[in-house]
DRENKOL-352480 format. One record per atom (N, C-alpha, C): residue in one letter; x, y, z. Coordinates in steps of 0.05 Angstrom, whole numbers, plus 5000, padded with zeros to 4 digits. Each point is the difference from the previous one (the first is absolute). Example, Ala and Ser with C-alpha at 12.3 -4.5 7.8 and 13.67 -1.06 7.14 Angstrom:
! residues 2
A526448865156;A498250245000;A501850245000;S499350214986;S501650245001;S498550225014;
END
This chain:
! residues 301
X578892859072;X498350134980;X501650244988;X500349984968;X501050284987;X499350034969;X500150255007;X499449974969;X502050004975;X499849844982;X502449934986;X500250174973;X502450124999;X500650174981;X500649834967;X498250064986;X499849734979;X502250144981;X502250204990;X502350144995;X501749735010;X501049985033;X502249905004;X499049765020;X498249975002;X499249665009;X500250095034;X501150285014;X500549985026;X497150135010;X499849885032;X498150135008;X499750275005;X497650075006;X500350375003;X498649995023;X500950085028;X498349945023;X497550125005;X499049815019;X496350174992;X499950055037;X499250214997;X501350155030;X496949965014;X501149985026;X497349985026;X500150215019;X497150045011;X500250235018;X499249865026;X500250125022;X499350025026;X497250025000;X498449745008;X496750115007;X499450235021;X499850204998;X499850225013;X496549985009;X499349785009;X496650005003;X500050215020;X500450105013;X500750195032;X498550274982;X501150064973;X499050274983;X496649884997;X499049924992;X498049934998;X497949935022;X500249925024;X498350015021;X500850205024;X498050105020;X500950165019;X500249845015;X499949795010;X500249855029;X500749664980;X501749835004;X500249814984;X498649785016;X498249785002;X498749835015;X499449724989;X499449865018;X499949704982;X497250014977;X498750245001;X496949994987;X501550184969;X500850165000;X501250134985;X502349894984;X501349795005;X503050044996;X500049764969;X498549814986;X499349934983;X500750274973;X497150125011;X499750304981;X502550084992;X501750145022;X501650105010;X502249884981;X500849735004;X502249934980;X498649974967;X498149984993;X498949984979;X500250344986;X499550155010;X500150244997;X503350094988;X500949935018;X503650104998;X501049834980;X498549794995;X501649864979;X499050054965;X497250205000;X498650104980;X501350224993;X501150155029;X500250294987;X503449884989;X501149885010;X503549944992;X500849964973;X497149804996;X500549834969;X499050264981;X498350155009;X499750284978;X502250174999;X501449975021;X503050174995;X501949934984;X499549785004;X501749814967;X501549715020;X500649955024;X501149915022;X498849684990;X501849854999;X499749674991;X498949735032;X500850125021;X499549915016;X500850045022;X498749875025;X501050265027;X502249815027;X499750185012;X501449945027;X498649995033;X498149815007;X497950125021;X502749965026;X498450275009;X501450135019;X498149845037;X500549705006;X498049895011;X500550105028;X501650135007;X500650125033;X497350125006;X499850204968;X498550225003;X496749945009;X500349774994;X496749765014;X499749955024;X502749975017;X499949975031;X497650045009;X499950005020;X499349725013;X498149804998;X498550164970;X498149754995;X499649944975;X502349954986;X500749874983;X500049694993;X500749865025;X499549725007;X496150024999;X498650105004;X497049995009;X498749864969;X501250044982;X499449924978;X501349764992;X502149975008;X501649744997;X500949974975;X501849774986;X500650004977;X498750034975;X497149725005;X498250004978;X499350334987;X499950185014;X499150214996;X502350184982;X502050025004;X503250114992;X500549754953;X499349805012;X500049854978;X498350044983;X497250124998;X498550014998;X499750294983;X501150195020;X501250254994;X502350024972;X502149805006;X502349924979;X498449904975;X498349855002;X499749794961;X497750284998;X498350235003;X498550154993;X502850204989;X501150085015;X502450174987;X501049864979;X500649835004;X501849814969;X498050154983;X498149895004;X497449984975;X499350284982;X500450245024;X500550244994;X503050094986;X502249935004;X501650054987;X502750145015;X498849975034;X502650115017;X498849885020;X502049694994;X501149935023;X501249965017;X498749965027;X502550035036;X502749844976;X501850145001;X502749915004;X502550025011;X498550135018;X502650025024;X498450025025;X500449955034;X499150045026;X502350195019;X498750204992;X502050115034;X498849975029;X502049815015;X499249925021;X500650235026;X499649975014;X500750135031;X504349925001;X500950275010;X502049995013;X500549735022;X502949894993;X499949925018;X499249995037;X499449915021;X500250135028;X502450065011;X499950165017;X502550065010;X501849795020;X502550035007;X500849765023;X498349965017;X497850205014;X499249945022;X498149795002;X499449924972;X497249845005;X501849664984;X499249855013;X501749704989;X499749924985;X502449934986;X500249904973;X497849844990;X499149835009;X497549784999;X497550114985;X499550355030;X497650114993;X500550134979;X502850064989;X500250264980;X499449754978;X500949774999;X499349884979;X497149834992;X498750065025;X497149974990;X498650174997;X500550285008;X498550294976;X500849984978;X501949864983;X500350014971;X498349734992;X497549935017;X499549664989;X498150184978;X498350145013;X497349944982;X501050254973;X501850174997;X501350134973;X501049804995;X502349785000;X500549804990;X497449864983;X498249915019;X497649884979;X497650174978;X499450175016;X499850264976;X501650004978;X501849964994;X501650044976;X500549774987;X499949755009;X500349844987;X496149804994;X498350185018;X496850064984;X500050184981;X501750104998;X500250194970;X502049984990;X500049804994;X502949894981;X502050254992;X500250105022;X501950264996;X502849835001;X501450214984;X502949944986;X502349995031;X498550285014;X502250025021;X498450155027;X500950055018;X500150035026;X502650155010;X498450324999;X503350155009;X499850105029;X501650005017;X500150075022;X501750195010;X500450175022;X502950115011;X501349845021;X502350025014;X501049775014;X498750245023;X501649825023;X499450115026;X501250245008;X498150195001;X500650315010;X500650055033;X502450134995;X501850095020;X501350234998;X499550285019;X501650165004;X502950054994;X501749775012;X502550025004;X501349684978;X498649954971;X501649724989;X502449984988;X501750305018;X503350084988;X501249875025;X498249915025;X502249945026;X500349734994;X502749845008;X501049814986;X498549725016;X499250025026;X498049875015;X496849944984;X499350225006;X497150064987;X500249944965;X502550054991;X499549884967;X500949654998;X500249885024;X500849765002;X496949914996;X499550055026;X497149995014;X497749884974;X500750384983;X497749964987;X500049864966;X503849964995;X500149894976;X498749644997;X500049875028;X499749735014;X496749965004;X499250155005;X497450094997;X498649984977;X500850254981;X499450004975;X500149654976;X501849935010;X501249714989;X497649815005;X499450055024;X498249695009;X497150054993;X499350305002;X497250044996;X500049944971;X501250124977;X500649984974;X499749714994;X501449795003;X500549785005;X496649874995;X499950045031;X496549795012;X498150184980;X499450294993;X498450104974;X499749764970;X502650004994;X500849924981;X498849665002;X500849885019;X499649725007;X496549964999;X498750235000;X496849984999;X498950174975;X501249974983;X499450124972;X500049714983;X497050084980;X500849784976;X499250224980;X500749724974;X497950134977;X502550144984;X499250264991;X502350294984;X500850125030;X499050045013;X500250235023;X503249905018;X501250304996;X503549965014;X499750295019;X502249975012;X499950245023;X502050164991;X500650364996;X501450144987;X499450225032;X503549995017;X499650195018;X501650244982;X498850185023;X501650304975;X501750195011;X501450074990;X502950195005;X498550195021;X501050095010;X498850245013;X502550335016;X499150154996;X502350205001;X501250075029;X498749825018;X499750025028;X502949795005;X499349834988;X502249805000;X502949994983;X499650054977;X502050034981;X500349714992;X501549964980;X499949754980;X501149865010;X501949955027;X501349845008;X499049775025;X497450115006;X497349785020;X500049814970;X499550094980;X498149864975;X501749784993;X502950174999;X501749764975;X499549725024;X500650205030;X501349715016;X497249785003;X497550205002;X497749824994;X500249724986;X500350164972;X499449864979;X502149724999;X502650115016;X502649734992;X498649845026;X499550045014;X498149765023;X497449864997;X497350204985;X498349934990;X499649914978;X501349674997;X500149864975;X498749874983;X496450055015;X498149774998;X499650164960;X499149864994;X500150064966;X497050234998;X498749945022;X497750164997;X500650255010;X502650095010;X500050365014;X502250104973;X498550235013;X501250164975;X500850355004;X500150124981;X500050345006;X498250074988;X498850265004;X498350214993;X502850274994;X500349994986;X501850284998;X497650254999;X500150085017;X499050324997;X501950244999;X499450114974;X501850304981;X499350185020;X497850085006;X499650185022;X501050035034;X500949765007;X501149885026;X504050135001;X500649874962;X501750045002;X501750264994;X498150224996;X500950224986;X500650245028;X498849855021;X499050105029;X503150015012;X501049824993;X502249895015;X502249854981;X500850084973;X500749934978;X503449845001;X499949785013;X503149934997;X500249794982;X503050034986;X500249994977;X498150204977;X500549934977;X499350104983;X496349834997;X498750124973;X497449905003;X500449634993;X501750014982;X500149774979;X502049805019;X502150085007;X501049885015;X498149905024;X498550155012;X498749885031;X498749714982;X498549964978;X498049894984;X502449804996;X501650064992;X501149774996;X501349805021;X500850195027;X500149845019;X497849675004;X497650035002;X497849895006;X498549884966;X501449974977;X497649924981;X501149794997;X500449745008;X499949815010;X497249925017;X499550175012;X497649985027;X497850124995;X500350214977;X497750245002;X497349794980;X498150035016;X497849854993;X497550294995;X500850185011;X497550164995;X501150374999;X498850154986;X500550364997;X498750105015;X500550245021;X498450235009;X501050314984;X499449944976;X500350234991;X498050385003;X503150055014;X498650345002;X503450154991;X497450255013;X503150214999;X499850165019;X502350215013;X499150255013;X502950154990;X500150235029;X500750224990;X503749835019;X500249845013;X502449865012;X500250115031;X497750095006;X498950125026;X498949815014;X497949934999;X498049765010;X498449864972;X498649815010;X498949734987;X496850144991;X500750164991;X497250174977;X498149834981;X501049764998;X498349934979;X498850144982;X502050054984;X499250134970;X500149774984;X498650104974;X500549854979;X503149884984;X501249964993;X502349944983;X498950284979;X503550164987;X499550194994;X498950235012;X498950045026;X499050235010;X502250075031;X502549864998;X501550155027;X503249894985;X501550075010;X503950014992;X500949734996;X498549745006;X501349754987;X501149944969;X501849915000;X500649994978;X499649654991;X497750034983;X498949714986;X502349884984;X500650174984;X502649914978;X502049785027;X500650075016;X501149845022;X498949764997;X497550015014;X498349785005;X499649794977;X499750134978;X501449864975;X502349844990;X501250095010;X503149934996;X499849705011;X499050035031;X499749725012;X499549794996;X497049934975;X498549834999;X500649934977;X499549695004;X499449714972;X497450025005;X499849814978;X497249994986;X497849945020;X501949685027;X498249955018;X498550245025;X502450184998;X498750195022;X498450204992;X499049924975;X499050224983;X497449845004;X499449735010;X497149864990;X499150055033;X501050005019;X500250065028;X497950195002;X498249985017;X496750165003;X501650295013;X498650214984;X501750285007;X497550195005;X500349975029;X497050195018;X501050394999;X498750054988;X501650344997;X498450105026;X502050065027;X497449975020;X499550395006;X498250075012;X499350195006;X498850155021;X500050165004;X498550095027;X498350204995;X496749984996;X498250134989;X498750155025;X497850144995;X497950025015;X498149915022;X499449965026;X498549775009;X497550135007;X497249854996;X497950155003;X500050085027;X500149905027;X499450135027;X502650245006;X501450054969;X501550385016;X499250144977;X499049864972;X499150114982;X497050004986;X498050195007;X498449874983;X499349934965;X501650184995;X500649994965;X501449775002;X501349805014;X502749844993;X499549834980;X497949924991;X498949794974;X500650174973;X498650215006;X501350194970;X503050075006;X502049995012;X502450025004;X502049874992;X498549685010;X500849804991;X500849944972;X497050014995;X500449884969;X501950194979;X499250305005;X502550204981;X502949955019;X500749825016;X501750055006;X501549714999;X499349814990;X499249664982;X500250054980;X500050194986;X498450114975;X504150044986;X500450275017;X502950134994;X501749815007;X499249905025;X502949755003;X500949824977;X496949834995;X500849814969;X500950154983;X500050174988;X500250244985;X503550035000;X500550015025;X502750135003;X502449745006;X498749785006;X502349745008;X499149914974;X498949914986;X499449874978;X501950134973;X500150215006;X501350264971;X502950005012;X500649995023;X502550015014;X501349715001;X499149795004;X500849724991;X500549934980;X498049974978;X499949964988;X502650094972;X499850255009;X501850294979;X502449825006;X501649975021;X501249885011;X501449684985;X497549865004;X500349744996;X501350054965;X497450074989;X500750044971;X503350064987;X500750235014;X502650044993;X501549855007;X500249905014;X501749735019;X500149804965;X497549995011;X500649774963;X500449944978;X499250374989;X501350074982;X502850064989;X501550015028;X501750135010;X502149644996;X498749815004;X501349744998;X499749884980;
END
């Protein structure tokens, strides 16, 4: 989905946010949690936001209690509204300690969630580990990462592909070797700007170009090159003009979640009014900052 610049025939991306339902209820529950995503996906689309990213961890542990029909159900009422699920962030991989088997049946029922909501993608993190610089333990967990990726992928139909994501813990070099082992046509990358600004090797355009071959999905933020702030694009030291430099037209049609870290009602009770002025400035500030961007790029060609 984008919106097409009728000037030069290219798309102009139509950016998604993070369902932040957590701002909107104080306790999240299977009686509530309907509302709850209905809500977050009202206040998004008033921010100007084209469609979202449900954050389904954040449902634990009774998320399944409703089962698919209910998630699908959820998806064609969003269509209908005008921001729809188009992306799933699943649960972190498990760690070594728990078996490959079991780690690959906690990704069953996010696997089918997303492909009951004909979502585009399914982003994950690989398997978190303290130490994935020791040359043992990055064996361990690159072989790991491969097979769970793999059997995900092998239980996906429909649009829905798997995009694991860079992460600053790891550095780009778990990803590339990922990606040259995980060959199934359905895995892919999530490049996250904010992941990589944490821990920035190579340049911005260069890391992007490493991986756009693979990159199936955006976590676009920004920060200050400190920690993973989730700011808007334009509101911390990234330089977009970079990020520009990178992309053809296809990575430009690629679902681009500007993600964020808002308010949550049980530390905030204002967090719903927080939210939304703070939904409000983000579109505001990635949209004028992309966009500004994009334009000159084309004018510029």
């Amino acid at each position: 989905m984008s919106v097409l610049d009728l000037n030069t025939g290219t798309p102009t991306p139509a950016l998604l946010v993070t369902a932040e339902w957590l701002s909107f209820v104080e306790t999240l529950s299977p009686d509530n949690l309907e509302w709850a995503v209905l809500e977050a996906a009202r206040h998004a689309a008033a921010a100007g936001f084209a469609g979202l990213e449900i954050p389904l961890p954040h449902a634990e542990p009774f998320a399944k209690t409703h089962g698919t029909v209910f998630w699908s159900g959820i998806a064609k009422q969003l269509r209908n509204e005008g921001v729809p699920i188009r992306t799933i962030h699943g649960p972190t991989f498990s760690p070594l300690t728990v078996s490959t088997s079991d780690a690959i049946e906690k990704l069953r029922f996010t696997a089918e969630v997303a492909m009951a909501c004909a979502a585009e993608v399914v982003v994950v993190h690989p398997t978190p580990h303290t130490h994935p610089h020791v040359t043992p333990i990055a064996s361990r967990l690159l072989a790991r990462d491969v097979e769970v990726s793999t059997a995900v992928a092998e239980m996906l139909s429909g649009p829905t592909r798997l995009a694991v994501e860079n992460l600053p813990t790891y550095g780009l070099a778990h990803l590339d070797r990922l990606m040259a082992e995980a060959t199934h046509e359905r895995v892919g990358v999530c490049f996250d700007t904010g992941h990589w600004s944490v821990r920035p090797e190579d340049r911005l355009d260069q890391a992007i170009a490493r991986f756009a071959s693979r990159i199936i999905h955006w976590h676009l933020s920004d920060n200050d090159g400190w920690t993973d702030q989730h700011l808007a694009p334009g509101m911390g030291s990234i330089d977009w003009q970079l990020w520009m430099d990178a992309l053809d037209e296809s990575l430009l049609k690629l679902p681009m979640l500007v993600e964020l870290s808002v308010a949550l009602m049980q530390h905030d009770p204002s967090a719903p009014s927080i939210a939304q002025a703070q939904w409000r400035e983000a579109y505001t500030s990635a949209s004028s900052t992309l966009e500004s961007i994009i334009y000159l790029n084309r004018t510029a060609n």
